[in-house]
Biopython code that builds the backbone (N, CA, C, O; Angstrom):
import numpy as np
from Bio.PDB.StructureBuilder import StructureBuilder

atoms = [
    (1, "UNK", "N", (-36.199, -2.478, 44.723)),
    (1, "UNK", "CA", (-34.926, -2.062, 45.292)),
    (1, "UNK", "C", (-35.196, -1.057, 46.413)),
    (1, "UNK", "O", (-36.055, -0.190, 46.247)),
    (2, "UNK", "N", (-34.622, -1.125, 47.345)),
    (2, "UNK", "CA", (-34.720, -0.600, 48.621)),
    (2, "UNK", "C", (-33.685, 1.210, 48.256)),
    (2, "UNK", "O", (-32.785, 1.594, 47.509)),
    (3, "UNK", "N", (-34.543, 1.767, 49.303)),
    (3, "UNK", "CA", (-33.785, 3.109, 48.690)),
    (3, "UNK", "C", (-32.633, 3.501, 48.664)),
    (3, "UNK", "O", (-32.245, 4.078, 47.648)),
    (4, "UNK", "N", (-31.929, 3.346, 49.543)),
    (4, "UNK", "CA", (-30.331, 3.340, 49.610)),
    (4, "UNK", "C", (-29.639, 2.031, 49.440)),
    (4, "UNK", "O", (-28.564, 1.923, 50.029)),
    (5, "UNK", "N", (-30.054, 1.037, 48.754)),
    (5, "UNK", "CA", (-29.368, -0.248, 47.862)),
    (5, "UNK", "C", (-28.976, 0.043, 46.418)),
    (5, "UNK", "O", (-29.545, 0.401, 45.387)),
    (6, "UNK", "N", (-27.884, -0.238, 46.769)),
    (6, "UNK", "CA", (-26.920, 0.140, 45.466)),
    (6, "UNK", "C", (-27.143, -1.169, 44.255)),
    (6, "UNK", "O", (-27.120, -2.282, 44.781)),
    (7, "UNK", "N", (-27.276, -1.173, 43.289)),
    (7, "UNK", "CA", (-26.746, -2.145, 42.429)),
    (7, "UNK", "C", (-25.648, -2.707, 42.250)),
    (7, "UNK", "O", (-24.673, -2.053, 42.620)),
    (8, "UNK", "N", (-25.398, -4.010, 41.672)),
    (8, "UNK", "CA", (-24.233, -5.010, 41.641)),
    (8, "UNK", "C", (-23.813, -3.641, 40.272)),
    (8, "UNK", "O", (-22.780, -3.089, 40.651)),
    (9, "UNK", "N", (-24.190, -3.158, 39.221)),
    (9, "UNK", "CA", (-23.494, -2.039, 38.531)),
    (9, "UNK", "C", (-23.281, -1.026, 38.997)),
    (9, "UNK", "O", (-22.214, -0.440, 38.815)),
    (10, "UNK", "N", (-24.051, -0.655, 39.571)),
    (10, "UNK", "CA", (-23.301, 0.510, 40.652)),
    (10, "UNK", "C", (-21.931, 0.621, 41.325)),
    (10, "UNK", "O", (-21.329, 1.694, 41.374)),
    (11, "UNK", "N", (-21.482, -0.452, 41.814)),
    (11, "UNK", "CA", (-20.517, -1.055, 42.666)),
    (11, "UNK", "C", (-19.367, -0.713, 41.681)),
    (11, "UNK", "O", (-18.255, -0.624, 42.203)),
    (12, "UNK", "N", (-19.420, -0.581, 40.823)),
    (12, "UNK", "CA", (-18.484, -0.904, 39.371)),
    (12, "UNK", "C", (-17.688, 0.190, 38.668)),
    (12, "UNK", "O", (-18.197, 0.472, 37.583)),
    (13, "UNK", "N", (-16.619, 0.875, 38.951)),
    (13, "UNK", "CA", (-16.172, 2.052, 37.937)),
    (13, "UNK", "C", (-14.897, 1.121, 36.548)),
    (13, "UNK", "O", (-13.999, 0.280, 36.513)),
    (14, "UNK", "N", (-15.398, 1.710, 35.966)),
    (14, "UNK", "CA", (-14.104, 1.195, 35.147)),
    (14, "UNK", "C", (-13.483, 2.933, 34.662)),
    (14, "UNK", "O", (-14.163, 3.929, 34.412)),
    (15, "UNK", "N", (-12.324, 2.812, 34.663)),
    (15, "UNK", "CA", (-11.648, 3.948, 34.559)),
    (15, "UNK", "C", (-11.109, 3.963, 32.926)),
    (15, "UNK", "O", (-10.841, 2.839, 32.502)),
    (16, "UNK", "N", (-10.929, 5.019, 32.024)),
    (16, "UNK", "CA", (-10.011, 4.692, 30.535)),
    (16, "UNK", "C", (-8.556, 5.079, 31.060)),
    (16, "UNK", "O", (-8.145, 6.115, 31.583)),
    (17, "UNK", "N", (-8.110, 4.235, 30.833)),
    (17, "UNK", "CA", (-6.582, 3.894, 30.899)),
    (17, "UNK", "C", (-5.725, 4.947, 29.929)),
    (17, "UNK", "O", (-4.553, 4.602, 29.779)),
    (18, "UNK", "N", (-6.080, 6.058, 29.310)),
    (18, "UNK", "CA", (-5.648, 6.805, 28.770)),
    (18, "UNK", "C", (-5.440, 8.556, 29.186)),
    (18, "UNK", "O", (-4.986, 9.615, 28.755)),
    (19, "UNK", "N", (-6.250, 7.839, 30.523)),
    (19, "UNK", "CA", (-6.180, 8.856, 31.532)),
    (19, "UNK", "C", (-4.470, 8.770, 32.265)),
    (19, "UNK", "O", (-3.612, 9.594, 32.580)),
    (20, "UNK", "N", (-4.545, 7.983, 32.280)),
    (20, "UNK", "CA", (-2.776, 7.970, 33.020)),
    (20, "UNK", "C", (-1.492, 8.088, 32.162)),
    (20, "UNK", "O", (-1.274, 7.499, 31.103)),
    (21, "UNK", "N", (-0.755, 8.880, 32.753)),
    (21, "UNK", "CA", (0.356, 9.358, 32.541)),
    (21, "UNK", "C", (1.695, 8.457, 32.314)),
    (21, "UNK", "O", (2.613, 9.111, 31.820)),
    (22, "UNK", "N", (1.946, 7.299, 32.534)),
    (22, "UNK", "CA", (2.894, 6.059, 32.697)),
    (22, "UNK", "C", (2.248, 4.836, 31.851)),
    (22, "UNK", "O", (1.109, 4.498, 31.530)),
    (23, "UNK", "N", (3.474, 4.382, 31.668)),
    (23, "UNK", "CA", (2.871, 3.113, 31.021)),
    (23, "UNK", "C", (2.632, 1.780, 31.691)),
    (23, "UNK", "O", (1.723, 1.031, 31.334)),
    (24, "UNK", "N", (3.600, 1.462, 32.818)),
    (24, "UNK", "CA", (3.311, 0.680, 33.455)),
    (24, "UNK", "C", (3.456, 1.018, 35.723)),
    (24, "UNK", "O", (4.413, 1.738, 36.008)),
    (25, "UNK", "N", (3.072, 0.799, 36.281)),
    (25, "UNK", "CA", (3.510, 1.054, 37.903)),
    (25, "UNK", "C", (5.112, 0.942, 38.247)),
    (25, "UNK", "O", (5.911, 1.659, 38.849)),
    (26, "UNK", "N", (5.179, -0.318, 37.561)),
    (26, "UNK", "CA", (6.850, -0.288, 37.883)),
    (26, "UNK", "C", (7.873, 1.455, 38.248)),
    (26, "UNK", "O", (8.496, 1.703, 39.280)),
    (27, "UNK", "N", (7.787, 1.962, 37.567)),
    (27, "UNK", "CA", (8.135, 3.244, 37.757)),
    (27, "UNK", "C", (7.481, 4.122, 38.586)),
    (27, "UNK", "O", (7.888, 5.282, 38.526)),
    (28, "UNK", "N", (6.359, 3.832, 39.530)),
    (28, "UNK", "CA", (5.712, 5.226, 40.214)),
    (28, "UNK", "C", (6.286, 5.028, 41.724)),
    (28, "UNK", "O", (6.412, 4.072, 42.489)),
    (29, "UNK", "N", (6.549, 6.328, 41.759)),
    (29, "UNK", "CA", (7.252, 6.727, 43.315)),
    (29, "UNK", "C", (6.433, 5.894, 44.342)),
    (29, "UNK", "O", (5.210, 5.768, 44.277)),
    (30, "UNK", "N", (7.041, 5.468, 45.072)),
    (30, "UNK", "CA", (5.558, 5.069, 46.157)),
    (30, "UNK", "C", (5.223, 5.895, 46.725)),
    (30, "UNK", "O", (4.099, 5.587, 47.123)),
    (31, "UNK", "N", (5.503, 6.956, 47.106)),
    (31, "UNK", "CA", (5.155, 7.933, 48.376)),
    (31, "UNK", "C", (3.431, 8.262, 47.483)),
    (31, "UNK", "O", (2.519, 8.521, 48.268)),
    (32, "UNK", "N", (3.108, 8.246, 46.172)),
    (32, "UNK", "CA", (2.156, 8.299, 45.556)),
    (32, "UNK", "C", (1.445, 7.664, 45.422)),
    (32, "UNK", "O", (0.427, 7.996, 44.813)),
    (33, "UNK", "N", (1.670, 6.046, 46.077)),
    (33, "UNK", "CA", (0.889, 4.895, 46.055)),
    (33, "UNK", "C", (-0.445, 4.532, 47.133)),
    (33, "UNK", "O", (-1.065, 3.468, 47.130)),
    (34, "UNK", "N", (-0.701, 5.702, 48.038)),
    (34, "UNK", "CA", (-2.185, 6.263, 48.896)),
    (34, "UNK", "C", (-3.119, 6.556, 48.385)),
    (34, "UNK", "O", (-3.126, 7.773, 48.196)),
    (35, "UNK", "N", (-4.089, 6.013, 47.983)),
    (35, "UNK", "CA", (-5.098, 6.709, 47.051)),
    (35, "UNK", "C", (-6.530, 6.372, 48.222)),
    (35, "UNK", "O", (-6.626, 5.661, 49.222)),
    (36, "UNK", "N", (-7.563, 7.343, 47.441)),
    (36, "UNK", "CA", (-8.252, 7.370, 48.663)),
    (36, "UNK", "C", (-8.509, 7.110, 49.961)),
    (36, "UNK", "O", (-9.415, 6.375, 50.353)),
    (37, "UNK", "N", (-7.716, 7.709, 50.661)),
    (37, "UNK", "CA", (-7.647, 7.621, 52.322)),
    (37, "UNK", "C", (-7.292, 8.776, 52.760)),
    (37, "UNK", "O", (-6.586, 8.926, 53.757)),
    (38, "UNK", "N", (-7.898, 10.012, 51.824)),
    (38, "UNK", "CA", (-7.739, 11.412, 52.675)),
    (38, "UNK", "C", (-7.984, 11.110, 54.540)),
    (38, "UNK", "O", (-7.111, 10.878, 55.375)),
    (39, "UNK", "N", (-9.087, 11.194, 54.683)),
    (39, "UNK", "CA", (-10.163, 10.727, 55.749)),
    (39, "UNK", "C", (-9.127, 10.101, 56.772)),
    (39, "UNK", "O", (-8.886, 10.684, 57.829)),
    (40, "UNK", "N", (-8.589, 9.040, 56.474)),
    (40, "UNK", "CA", (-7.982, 7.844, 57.318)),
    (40, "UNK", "C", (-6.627, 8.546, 58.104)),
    (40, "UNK", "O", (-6.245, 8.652, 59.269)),
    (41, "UNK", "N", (-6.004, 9.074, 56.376)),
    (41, "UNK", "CA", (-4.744, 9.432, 57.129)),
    (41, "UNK", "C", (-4.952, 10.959, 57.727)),
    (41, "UNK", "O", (-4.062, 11.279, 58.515)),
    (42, "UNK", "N", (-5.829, 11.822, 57.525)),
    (42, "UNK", "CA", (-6.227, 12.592, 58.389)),
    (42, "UNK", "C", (-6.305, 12.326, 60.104)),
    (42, "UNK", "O", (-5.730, 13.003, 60.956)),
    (43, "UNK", "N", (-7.059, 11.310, 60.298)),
    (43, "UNK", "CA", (-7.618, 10.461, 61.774)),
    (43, "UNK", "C", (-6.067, 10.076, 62.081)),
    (43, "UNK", "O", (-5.693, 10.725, 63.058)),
    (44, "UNK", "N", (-5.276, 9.427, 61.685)),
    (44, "UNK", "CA", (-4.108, 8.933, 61.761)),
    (44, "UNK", "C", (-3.474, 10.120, 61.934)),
    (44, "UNK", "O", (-2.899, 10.010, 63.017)),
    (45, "UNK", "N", (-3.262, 11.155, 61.496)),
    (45, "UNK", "CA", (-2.393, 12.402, 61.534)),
    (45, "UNK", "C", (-2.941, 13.076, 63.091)),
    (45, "UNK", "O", (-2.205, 13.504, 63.980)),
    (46, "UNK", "N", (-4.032, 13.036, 63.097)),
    (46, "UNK", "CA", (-4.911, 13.089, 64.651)),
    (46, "UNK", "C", (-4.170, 12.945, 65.767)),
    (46, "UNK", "O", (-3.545, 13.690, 66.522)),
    (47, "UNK", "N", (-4.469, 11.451, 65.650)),
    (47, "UNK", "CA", (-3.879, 10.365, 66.504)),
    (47, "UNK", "C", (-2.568, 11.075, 67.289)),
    (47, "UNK", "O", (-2.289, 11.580, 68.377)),
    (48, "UNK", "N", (-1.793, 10.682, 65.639)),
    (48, "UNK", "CA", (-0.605, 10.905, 66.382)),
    (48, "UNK", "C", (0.023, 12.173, 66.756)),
    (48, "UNK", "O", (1.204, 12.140, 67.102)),
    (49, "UNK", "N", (-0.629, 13.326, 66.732)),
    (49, "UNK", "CA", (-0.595, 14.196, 67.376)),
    (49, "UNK", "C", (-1.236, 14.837, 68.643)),
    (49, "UNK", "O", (-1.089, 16.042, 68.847)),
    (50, "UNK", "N", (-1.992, 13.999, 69.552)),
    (50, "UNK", "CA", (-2.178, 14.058, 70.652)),
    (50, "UNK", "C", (-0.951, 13.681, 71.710)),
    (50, "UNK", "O", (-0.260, 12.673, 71.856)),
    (51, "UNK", "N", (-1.009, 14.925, 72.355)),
    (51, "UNK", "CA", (0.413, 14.660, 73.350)),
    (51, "UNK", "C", (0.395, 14.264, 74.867)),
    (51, "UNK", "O", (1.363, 14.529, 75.578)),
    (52, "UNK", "N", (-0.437, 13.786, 75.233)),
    (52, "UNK", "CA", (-0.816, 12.889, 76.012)),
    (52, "UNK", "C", (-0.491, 11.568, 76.092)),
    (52, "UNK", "O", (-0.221, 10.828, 75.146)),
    (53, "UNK", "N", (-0.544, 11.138, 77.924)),
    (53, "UNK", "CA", (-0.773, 9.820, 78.071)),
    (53, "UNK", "C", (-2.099, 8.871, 78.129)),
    (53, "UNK", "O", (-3.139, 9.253, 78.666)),
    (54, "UNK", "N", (-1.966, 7.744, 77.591)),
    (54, "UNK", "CA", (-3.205, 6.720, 78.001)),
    (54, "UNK", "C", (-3.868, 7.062, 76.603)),
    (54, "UNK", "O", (-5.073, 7.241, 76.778)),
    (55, "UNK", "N", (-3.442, 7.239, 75.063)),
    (55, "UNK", "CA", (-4.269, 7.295, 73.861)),
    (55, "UNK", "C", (-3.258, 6.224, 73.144)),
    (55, "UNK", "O", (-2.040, 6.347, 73.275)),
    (56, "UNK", "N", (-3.735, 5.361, 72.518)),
    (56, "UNK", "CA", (-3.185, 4.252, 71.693)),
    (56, "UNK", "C", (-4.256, 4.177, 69.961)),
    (56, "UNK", "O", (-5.433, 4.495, 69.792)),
    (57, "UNK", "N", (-3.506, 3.777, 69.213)),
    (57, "UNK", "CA", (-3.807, 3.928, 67.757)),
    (57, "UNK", "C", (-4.209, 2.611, 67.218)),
    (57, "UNK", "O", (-3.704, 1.632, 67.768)),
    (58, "UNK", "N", (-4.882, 2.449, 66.415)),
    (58, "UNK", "CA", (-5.682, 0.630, 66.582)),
    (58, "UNK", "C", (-5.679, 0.658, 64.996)),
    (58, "UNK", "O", (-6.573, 1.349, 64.508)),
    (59, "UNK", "N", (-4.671, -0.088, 63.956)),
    (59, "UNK", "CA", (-4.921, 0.346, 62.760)),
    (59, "UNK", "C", (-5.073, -0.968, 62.586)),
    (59, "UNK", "O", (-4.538, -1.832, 63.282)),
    (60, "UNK", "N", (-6.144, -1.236, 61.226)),
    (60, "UNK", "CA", (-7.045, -2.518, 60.774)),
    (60, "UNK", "C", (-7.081, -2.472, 60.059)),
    (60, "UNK", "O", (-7.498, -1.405, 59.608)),
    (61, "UNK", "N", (-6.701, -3.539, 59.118)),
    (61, "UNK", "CA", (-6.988, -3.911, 57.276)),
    (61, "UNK", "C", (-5.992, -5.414, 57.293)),
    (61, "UNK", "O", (-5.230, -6.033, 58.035)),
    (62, "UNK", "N", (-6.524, -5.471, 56.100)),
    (62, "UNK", "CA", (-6.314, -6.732, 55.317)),
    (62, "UNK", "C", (-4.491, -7.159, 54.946)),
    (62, "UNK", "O", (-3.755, -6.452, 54.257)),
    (63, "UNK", "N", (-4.153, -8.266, 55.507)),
    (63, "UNK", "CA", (-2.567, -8.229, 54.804)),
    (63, "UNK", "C", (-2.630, -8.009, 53.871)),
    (63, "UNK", "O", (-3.660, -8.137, 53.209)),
    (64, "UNK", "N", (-1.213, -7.458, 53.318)),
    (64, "UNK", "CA", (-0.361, -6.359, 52.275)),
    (64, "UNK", "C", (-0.907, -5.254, 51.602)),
    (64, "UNK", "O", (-0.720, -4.973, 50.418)),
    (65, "UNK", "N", (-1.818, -4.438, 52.686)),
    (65, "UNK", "CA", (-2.619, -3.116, 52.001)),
    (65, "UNK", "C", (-1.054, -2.140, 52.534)),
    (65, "UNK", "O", (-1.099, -1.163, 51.787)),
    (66, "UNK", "N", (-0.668, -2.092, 52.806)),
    (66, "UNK", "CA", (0.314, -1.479, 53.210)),
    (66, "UNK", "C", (0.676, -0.664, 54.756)),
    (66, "UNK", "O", (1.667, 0.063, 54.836)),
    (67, "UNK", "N", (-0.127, -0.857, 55.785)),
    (67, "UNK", "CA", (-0.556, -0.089, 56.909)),
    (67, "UNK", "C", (0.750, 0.403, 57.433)),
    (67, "UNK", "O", (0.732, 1.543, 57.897)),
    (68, "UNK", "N", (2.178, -0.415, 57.447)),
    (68, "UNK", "CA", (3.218, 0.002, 58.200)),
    (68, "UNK", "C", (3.771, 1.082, 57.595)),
    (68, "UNK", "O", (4.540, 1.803, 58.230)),
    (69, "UNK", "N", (3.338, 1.430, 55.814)),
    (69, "UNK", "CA", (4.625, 2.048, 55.236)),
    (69, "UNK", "C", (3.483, 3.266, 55.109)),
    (69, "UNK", "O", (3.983, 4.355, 54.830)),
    (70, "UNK", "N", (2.173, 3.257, 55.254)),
    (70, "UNK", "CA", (0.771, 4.629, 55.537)),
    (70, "UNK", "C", (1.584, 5.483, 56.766)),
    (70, "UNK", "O", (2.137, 6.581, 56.704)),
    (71, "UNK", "N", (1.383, 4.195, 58.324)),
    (71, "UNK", "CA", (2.047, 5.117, 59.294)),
    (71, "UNK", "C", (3.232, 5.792, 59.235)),
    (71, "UNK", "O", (3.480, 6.890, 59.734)),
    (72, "UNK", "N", (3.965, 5.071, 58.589)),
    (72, "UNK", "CA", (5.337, 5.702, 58.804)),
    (72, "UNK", "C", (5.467, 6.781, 58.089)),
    (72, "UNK", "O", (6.276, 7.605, 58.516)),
    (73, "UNK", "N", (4.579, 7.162, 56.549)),
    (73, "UNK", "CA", (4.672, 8.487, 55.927)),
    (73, "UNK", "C", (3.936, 9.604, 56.895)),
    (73, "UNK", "O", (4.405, 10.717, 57.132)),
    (74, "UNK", "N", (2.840, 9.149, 57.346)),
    (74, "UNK", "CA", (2.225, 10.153, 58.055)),
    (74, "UNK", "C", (3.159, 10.416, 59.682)),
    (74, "UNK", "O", (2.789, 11.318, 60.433)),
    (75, "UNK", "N", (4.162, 9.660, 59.990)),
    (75, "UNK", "CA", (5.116, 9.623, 60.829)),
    (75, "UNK", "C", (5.872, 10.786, 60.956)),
    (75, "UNK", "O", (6.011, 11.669, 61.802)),
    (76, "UNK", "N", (6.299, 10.526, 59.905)),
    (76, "UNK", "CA", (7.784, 11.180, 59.443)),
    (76, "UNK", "C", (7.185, 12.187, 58.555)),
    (76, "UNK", "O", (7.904, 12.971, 57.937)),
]
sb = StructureBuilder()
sb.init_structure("model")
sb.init_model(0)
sb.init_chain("A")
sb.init_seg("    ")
for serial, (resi, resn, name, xyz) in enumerate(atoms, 1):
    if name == "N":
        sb.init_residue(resn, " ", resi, " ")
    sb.init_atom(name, np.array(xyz, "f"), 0.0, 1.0, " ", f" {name:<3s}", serial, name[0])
structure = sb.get_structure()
């Protein structure tokens, strides 16, 4: 194994489900539904606070990760 090659178990968290507070999602606020993307929506909070002309915002991911309803919290 090469030194910074991760294992196919590595790759892998399983979490205990007794850690959470709810029984099912149906009930969780969405505004709570961001989970790891300190980082992103930081850069995004960036972005859109440059007050200048000629800077444009280039956001990328996979359909239905949610990207329109990310910007618009970090929007508003």
């Amino acid at each position: 194994m090469k030194k910074y090659e991760l294992s196919h178990k590595a790759l892998k968290e399983i979490c205990n489900p007794n850690t959470f507070k709810f029984e099912t999602t149906a009930g969780l606020d969405e505004t709570d539904l961001i989970y790891g993307q300190d980082r992103g929506i930081a850069a995004l909070a960036f972005g859109l606070s440059i007050d200048s002309k000629g800077y444009n915002l280039f956001i990328e991911g996979p359909s239905g990760v949610r990207k329109n309803y990310v910007c618009k919290e970090v929007c508003f």
